[in-house]
N, C-alpha and C positions, 0 to 999 in steps of 0.2 A: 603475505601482504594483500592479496586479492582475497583473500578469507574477510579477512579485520574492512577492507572497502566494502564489501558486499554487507556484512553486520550493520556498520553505517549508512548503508541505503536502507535498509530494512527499517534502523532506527529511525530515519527520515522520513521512509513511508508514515510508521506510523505517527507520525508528529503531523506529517500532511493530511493524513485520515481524523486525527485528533483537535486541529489544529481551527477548524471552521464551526465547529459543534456550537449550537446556543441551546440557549434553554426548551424551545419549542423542539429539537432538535435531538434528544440525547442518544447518543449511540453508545450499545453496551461493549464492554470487555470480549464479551462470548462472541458480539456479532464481527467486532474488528478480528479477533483473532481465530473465526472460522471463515472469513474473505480472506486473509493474508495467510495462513496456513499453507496454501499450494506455491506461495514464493520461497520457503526456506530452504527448498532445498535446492533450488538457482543461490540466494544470497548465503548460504553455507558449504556448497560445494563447487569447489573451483573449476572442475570438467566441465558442468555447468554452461551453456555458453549464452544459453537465452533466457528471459524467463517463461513460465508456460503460458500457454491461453486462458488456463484460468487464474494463474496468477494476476494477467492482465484484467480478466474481467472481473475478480475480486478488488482490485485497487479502485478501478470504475465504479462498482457498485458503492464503493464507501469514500469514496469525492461525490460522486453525480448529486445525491439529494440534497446532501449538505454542503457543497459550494456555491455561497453565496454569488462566486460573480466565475462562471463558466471560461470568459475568453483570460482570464487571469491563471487556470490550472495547465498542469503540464500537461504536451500531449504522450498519450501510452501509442506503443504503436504495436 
């Protein structure tokens, strides 16, 4: 049960990373999925209890440029 939660944030992430893109904007395949690489193995393993510092600061890196409006994203802590 906490396997399949965790998949679904992951899938969420990237809907949040994906989600703000414009044309001026494009972010590739390779670059979301070499920011979020360091989260799967928080959202795939249940021991798992946090996720890393660089999970955190890949999620950062692929909100900050392309979010259009700052005080509207989640905070990472």
């Amino acid at each position: 049960m906490a396997g399949l939660m965790k998949l679904e944030c992951l899938v969420f992430i990237y809907m949040i990373a994906a989600g703000p893109i414009t044309a001026k904007a494009a972010l590739s395949c390779g670059e979301v999925n070499s920011n979020l690489k360091p989260c799967t193995g928080y959202l795939t393993n249940g021991a798992i209890t946090s996720p890393s510092p660089q999970c955190c600061n890949g999620v950062r890196k692929l909100n900050g440029p392309y979010n259009p409006r700052p005080s509207a994203s989640l905070p990472l802590h």
